[in-house]
Residue frames as qw, qx, qy, qz and C-alpha x, y, z in Angstrom:
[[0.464, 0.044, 0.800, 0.378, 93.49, 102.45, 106.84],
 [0.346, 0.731, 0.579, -0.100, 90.52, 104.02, 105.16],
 [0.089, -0.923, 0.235, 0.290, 92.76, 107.51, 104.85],
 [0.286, -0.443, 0.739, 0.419, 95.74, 105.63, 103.57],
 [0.568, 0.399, 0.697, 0.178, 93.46, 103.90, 100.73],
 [0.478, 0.804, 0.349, 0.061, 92.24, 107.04, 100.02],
 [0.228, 0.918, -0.224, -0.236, 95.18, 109.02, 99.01],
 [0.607, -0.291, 0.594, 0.440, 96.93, 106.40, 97.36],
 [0.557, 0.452, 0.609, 0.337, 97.45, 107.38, 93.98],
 [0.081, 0.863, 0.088, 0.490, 96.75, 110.88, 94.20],
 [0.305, -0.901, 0.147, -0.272, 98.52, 112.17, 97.48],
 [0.798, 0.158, -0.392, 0.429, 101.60, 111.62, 99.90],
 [0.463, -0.884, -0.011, -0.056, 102.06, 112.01, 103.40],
 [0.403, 0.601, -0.565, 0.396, 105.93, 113.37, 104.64],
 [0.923, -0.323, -0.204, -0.050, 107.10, 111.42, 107.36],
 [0.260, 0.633, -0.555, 0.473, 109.96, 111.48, 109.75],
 [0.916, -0.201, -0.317, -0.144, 111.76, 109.23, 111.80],
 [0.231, -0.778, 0.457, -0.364, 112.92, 109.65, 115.55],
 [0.793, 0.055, -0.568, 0.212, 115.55, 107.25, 116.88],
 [0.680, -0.115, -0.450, 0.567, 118.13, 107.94, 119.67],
 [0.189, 0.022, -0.831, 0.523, 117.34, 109.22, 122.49],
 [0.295, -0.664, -0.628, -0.279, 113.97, 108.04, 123.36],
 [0.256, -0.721, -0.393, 0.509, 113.94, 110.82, 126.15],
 [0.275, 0.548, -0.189, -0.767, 113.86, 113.31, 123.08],
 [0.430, 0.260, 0.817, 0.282, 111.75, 111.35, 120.63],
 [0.515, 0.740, 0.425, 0.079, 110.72, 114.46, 118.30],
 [0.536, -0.470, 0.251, 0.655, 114.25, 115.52, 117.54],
 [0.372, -0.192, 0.525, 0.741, 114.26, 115.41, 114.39],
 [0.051, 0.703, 0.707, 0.056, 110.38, 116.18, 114.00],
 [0.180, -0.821, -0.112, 0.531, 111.33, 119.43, 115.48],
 [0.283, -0.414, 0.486, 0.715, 114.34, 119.93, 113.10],
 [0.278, 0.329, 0.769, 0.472, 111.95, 119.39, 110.30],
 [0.109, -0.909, -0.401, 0.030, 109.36, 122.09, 111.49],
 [0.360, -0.699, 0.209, 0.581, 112.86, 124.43, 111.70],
 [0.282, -0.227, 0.634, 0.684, 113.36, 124.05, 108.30],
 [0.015, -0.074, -0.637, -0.767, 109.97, 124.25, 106.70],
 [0.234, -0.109, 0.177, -0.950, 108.19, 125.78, 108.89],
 [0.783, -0.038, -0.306, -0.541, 105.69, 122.55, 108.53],
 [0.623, -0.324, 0.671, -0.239, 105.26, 119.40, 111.02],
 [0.012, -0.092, 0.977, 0.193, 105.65, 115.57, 109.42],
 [0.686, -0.079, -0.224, -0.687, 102.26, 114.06, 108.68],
 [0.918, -0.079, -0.375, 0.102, 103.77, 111.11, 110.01],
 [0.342, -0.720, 0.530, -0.290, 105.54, 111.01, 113.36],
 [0.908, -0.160, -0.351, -0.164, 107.31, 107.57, 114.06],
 [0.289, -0.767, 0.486, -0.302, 109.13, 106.22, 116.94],
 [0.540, 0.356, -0.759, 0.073, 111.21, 103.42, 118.10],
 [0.820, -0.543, -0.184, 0.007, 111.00, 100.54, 121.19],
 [0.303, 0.816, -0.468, 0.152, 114.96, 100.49, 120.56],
 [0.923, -0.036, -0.316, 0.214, 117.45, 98.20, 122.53],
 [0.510, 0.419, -0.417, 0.625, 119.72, 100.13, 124.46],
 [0.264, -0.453, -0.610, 0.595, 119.70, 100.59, 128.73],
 [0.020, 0.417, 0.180, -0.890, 118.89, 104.37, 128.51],
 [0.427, -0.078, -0.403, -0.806, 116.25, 104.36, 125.28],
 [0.420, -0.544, -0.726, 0.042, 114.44, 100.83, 127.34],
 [0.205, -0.300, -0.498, 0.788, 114.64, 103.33, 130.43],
 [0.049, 0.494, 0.076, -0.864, 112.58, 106.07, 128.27],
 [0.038, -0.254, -0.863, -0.435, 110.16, 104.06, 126.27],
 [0.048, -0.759, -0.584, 0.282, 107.03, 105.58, 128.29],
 [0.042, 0.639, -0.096, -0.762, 108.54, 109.31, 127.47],
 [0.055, -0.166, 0.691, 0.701, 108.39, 107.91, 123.49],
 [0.018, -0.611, -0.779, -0.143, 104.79, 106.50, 123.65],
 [0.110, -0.681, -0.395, 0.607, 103.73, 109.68, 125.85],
 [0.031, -0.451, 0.262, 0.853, 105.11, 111.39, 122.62],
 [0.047, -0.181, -0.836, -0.515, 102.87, 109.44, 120.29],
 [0.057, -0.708, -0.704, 0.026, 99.98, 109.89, 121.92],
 [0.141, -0.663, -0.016, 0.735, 100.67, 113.84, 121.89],
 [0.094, 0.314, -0.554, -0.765, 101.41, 113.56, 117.97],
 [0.070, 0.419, 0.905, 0.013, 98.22, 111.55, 117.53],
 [0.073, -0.773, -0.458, 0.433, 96.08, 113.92, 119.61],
 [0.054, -0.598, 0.282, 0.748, 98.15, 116.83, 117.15],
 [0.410, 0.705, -0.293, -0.500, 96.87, 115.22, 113.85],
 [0.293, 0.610, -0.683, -0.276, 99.80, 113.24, 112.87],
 [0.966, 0.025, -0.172, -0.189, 99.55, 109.18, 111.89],
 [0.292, -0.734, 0.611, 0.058, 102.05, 107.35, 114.25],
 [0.884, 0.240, -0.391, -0.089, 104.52, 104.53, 113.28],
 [0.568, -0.611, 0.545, -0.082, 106.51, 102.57, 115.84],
 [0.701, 0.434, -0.565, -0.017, 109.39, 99.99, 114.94],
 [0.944, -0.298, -0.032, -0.137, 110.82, 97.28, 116.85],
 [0.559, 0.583, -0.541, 0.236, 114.44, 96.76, 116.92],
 [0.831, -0.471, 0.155, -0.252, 114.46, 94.10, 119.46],
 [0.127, -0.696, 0.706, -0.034, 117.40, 92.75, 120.92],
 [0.536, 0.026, -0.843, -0.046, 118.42, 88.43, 119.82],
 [0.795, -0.449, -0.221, -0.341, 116.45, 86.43, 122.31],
 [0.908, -0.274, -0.169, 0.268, 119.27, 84.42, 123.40],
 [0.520, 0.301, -0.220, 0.769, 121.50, 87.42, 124.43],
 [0.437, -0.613, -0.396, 0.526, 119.07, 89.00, 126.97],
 [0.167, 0.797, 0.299, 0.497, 118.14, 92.88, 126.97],
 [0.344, 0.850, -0.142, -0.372, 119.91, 95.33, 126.70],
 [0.869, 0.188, 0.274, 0.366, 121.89, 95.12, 123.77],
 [0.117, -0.550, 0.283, 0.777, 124.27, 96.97, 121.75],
 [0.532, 0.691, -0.211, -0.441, 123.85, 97.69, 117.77],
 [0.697, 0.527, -0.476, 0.102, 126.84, 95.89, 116.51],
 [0.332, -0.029, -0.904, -0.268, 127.15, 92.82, 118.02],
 [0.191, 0.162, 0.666, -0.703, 123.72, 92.78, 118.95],
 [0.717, 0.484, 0.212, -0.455, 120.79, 93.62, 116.67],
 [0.667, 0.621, -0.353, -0.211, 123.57, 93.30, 113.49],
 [0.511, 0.442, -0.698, 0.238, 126.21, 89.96, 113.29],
 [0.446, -0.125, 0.748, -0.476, 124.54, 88.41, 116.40],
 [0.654, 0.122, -0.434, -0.608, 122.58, 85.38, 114.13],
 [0.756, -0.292, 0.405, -0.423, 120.77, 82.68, 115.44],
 [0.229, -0.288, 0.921, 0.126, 122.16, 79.30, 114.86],
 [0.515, -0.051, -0.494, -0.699, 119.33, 77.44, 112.83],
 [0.390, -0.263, -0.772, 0.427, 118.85, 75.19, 116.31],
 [0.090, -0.403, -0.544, 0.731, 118.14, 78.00, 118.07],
 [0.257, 0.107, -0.312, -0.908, 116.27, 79.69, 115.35],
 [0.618, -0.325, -0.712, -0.077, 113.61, 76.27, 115.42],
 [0.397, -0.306, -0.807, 0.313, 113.56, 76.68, 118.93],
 [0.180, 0.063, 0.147, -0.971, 112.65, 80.72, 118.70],
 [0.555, 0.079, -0.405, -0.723, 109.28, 79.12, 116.66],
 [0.555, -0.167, -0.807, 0.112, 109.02, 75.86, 118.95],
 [0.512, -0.658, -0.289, -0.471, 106.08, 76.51, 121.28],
 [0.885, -0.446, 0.060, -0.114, 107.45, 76.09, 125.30],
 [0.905, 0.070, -0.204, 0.366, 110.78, 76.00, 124.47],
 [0.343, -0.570, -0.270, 0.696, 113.27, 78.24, 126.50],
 [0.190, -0.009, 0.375, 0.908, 113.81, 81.00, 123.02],
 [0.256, -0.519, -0.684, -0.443, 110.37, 80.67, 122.42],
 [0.496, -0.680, -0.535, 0.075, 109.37, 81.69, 126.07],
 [0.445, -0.519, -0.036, 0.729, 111.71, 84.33, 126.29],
 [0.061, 0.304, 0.316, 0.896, 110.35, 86.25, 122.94],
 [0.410, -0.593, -0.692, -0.040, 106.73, 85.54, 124.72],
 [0.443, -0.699, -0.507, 0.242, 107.95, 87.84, 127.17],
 [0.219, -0.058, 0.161, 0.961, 109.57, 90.45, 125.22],
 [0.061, -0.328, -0.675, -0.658, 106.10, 90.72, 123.82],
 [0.454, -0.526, -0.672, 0.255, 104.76, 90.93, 126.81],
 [0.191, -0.628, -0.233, 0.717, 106.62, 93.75, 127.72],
 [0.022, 0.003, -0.337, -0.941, 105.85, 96.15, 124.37],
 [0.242, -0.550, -0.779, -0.180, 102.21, 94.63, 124.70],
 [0.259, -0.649, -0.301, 0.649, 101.90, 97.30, 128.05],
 [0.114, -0.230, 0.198, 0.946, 103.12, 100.04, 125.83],
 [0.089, -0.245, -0.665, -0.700, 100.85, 99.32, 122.54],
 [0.279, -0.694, -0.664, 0.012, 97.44, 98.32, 125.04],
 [0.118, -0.638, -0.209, 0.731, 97.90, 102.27, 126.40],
 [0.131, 0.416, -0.166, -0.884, 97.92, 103.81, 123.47],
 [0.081, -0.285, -0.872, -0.391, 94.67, 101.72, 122.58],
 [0.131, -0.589, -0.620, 0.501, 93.17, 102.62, 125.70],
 [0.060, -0.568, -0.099, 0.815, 94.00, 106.23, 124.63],
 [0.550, 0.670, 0.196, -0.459, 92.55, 105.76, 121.30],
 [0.374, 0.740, -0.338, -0.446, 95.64, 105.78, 119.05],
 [0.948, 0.260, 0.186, 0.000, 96.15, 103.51, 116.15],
 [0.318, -0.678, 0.563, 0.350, 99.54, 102.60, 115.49],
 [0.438, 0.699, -0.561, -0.075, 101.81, 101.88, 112.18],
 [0.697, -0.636, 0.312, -0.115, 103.46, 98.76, 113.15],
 [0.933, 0.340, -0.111, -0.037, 106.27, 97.21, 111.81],
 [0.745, -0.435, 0.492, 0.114, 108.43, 94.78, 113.67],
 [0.772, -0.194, 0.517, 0.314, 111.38, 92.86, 111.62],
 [0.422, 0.878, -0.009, -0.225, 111.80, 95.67, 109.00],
 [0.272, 0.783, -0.540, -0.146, 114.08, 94.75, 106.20],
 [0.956, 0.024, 0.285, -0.066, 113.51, 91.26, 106.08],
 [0.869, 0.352, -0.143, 0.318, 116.29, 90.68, 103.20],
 [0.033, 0.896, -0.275, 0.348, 118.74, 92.47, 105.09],
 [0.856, -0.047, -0.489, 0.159, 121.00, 89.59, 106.37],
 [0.255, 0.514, -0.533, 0.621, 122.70, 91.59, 109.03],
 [0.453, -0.438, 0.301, -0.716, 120.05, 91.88, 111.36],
 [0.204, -0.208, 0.910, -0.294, 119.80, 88.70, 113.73],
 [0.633, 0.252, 0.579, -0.448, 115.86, 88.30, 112.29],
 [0.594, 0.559, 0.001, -0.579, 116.55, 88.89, 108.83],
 [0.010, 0.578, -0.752, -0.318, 117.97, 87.04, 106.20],
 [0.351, -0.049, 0.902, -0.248, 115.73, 83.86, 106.27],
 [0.525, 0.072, -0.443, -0.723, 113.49, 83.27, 103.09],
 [0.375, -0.049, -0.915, -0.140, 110.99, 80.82, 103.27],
 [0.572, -0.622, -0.338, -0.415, 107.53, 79.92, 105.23],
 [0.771, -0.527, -0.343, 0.095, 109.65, 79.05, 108.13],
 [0.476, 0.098, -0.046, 0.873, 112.50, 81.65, 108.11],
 [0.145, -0.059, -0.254, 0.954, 111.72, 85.38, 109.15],
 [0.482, -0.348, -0.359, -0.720, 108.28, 85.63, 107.74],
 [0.550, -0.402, -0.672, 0.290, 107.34, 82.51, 110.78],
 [0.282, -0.404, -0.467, 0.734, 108.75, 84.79, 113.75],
 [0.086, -0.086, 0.056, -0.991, 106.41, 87.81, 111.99],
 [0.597, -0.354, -0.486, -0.531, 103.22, 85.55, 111.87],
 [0.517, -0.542, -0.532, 0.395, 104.00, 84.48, 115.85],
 [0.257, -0.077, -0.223, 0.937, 104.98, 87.52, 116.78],
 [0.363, -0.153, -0.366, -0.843, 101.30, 89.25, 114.79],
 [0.661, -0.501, -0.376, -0.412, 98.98, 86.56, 116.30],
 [0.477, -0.475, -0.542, 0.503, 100.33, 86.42, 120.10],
 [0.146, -0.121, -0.187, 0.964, 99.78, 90.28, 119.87],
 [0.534, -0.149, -0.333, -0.762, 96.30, 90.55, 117.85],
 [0.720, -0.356, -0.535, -0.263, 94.75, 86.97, 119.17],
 [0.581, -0.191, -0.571, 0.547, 96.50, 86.36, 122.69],
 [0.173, -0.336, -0.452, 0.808, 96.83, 89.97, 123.83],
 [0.156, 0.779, 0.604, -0.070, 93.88, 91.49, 121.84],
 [0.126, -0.416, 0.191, 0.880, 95.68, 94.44, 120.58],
 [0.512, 0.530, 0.620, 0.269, 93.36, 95.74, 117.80],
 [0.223, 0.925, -0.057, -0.301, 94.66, 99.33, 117.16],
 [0.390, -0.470, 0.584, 0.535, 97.98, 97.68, 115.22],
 [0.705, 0.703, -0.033, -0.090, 97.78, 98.20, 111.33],
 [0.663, -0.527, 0.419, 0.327, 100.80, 96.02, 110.57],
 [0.173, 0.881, -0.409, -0.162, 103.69, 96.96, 108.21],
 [0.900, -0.110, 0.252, 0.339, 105.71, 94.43, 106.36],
 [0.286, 0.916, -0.136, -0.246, 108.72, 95.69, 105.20],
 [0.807, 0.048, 0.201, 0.554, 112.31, 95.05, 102.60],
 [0.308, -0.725, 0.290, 0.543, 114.75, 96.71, 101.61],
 [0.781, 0.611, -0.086, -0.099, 116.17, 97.47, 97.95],
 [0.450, -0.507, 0.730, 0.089, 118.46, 94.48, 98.27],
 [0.236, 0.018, 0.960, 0.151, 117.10, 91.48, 96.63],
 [0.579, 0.061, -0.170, -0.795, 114.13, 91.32, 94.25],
 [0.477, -0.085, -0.875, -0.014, 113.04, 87.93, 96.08],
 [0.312, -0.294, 0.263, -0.864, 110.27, 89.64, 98.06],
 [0.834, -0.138, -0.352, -0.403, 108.03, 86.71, 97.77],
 [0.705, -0.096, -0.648, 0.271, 109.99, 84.31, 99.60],
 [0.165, 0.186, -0.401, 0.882, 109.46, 86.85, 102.61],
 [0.410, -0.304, -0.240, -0.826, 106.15, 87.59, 102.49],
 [0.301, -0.088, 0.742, -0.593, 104.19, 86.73, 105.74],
 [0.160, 0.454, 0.875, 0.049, 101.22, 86.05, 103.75],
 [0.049, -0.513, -0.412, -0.751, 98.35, 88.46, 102.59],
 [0.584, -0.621, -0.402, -0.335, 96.14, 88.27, 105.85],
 [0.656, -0.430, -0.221, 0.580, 99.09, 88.90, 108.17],
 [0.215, -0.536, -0.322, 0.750, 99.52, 92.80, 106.91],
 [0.109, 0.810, 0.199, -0.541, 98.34, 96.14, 105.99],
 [0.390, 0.909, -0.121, -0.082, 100.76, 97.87, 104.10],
 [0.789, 0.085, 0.112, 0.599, 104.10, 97.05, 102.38],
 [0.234, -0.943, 0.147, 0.183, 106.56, 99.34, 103.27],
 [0.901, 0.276, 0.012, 0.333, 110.02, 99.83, 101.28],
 [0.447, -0.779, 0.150, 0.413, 113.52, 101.02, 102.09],
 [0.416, 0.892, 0.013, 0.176, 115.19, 103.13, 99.99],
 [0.711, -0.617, 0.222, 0.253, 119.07, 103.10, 100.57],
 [0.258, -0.282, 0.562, 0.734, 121.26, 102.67, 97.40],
 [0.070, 0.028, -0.621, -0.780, 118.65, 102.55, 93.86],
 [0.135, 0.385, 0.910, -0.073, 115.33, 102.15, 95.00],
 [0.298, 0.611, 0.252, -0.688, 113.75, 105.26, 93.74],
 [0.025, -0.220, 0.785, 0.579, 114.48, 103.40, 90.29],
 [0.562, 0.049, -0.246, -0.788, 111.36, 102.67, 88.28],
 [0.500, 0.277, -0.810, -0.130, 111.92, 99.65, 88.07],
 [0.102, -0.045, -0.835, 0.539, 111.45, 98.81, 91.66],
 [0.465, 0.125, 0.391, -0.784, 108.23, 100.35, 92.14],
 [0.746, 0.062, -0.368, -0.551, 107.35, 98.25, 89.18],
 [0.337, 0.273, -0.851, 0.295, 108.99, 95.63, 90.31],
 [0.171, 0.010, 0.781, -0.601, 106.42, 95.79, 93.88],
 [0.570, 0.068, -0.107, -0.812, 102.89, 96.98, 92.18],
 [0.670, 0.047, -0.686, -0.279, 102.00, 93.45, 91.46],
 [0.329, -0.099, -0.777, 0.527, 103.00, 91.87, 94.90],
 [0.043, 0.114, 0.554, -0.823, 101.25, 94.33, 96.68],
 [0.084, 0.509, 0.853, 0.082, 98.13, 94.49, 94.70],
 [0.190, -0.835, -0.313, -0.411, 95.28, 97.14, 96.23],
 [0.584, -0.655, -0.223, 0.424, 97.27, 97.66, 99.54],
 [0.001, 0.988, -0.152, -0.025, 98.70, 100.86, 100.61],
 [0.916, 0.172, -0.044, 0.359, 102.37, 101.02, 99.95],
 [0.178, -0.980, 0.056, 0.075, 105.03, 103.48, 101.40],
 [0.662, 0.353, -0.547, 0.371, 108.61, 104.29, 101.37],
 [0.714, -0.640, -0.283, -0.021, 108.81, 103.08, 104.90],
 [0.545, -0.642, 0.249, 0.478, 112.93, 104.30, 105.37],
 [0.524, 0.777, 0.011, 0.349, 115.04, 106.99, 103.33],
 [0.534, -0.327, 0.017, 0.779, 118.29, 108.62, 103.44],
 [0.044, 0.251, 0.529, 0.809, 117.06, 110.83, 100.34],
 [0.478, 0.481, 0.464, -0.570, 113.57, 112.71, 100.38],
 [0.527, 0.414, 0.694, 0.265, 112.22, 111.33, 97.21],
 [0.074, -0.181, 0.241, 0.951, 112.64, 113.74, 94.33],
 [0.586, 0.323, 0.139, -0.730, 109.41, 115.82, 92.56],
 [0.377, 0.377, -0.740, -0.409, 110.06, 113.61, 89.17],
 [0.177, 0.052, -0.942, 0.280, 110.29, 110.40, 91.49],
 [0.263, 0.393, 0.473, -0.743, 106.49, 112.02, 93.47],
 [0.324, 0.493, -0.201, -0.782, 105.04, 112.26, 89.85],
 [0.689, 0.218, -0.622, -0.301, 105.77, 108.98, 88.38],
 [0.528, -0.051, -0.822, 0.208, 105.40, 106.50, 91.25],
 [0.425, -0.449, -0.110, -0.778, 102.10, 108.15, 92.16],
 [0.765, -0.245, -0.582, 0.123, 101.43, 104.50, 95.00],
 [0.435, 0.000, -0.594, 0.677, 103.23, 105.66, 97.97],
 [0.241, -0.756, -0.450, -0.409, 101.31, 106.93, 100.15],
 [0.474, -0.871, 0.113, 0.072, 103.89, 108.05, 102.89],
 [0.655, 0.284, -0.465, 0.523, 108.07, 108.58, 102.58],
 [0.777, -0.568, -0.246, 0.114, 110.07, 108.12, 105.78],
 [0.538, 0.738, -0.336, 0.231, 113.17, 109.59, 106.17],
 [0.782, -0.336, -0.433, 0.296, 115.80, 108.14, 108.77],
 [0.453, -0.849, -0.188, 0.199, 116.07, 110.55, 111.88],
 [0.054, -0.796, 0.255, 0.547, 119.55, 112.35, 111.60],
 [0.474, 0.062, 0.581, 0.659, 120.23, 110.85, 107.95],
 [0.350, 0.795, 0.472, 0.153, 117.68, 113.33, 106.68],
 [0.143, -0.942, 0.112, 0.283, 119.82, 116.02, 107.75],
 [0.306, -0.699, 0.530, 0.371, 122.84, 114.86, 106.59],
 [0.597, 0.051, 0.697, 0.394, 121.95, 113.31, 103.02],
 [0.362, 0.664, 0.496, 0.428, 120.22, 116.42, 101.99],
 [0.107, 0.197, 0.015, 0.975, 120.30, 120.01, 101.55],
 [0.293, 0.439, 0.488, -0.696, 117.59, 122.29, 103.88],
 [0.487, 0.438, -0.230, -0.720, 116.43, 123.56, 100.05],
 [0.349, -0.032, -0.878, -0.326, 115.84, 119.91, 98.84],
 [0.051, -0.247, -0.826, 0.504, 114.00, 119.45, 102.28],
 [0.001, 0.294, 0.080, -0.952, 112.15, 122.39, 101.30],
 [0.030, -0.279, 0.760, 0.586, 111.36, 121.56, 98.27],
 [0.303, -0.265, -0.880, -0.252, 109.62, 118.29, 98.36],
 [0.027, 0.507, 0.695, -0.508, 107.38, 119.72, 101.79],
 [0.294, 0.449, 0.052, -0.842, 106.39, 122.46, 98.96],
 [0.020, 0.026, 0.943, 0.331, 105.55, 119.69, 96.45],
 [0.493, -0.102, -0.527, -0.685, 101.78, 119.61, 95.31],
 [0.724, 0.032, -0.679, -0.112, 101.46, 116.13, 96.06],
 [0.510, 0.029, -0.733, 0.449, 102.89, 116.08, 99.50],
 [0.498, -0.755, -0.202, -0.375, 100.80, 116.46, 102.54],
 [0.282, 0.299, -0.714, 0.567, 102.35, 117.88, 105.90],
 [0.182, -0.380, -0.815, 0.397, 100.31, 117.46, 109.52],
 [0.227, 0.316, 0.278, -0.878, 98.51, 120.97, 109.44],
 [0.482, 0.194, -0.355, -0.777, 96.64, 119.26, 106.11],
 [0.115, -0.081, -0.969, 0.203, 95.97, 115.91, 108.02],
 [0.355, -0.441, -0.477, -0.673, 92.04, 115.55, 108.57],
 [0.301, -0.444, 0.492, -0.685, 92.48, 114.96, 112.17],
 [0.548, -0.325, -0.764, -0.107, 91.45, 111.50, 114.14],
 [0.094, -0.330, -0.818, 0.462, 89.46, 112.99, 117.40]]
């Protein structure tokens, strides 16, 4: 956190985000070091939801704690399968167009109740994962239910104190107070959907850094003004791209203090020489200019 204060304003770390197939979780890390000769400052991985990425969650951590130990600041995401459908899942219907009834959505947030006792023990199991790579020292990015306004996903779509923000404050204190995790610097994040960020918000004292996703106009001014206020003094990032933010875009919207791009969309929404480009940017820091955390 201390690192991320200080180069907000004046620096930017590049980031890059591995998905499918946790038994190669620095695919696209690699493909980034092929192309500009320079590692990510940011490595992040996924828990994910499918039989063969659950099977090869230990090979993804095993890789964090390697890109840790190498420098780079990890982030991990969450794309946990609906409670009441039982793990594994598929994508589509599964994480997306699988919504909870508002019954069962009360009863995910109703101590003791079967939904309720069956996230408990998702949590349980990622709890194992996170408490190792305390043991081993490394602090972790977190950020569960990313893209709050994003109605597709099964968590998101719910404004209000008791709608998606709820399942991130149960979800935050059965991991910090219950299991005692304290290496998790937690990540709220939206999406440039809706400018109704407030009615999301978990609260001030529930996270870190405010993370935004960048899909159809968010590299518009507007938006960043649009956040500055909300977020205050906290770090802020673009937490998911298809784009790598342009130099212009690095110049005037000076906040960010990490961009993310999504695992194979980086390949296929830009050109290697745009890739290039922004890793030769001033402004942008890659892992070999990281200050190092052992």
């Amino acid at each position: 956190m201390e690192y991320l204060y200080k180069i907000s304003g004046g620096k930017i770390m590049a980031g890059q985000h591995n998905k499918e197939p946790n038994s190669d979780p620095d695919k696209w890390t690699e493909y980034i070091k092929e192309t500009t000769d320079k590692y990510p400052a940011l490595w992040s991985g996924d828990f994910l939801f499918q039989k063969d990425d659950i099977d090869n969650r230990w090979i993804m951590i095993h890789e964090a704690r390697e890109q840790w130990n190498n420098g780079a600041i990890i982030n991990l995401m969450w794309h946990g399968c609906p409670p009441d459908i039982g793990e594994p899942c598929e994508w589509d219907t599964g994480l997306l167009n699988a919504q909870l009834t508002d019954a069962q959505w009360n009863e995910l947030l109703t101590p003791d109740s079967a939904l309720y006792n069956k996230w408990i023990s998702r949590m349980d199991d990622i709890a194992v994962y996170l408490q190792f790579l305390e043991d081993e020292g490394v602090e972790v990015l977190f950020r569960p239910f990313h893209e709050m306004n994003q109605g597709l996903f099964w968590w998101a779509g719910r404004p209000g104190p008791n709608g998606t923000a709820a399942l991130y404050r149960l979800t935050h204190d059965y991991l910090t107070k219950t299991k005692g995790l304290s290496n998790l610097i937690w990540v709220w994040d939206m999406q440039d959907l809706s400018r109704d960020f407030e009615d999301y918000n978990p609260g001030d004292e529930y996270w870190d850094v405010f993370a935004f996703d960048i899909y159809d106009n968010g590299y518009d001014i507007s938006w960043y003004n649009y956040i500055l206020p909300i977020v205050g003094d906290k770090p802020m990032a673009i937490g998911e791209c298809s784009k790598v933010p342009s130099a212009s875009v690095l110049e005037n919207q000076k906040r960010w203090v990490f961009f993310m791009p999504w695992a194979e969309l980086v390949k296929e929404s830009n050109t290697e020489e745009q890739i290039k480009e922004i890793y030769k940017h001033k402004s942008v820091i890659t892992r070999d200019e990281m200050p190092g955390w052992n």
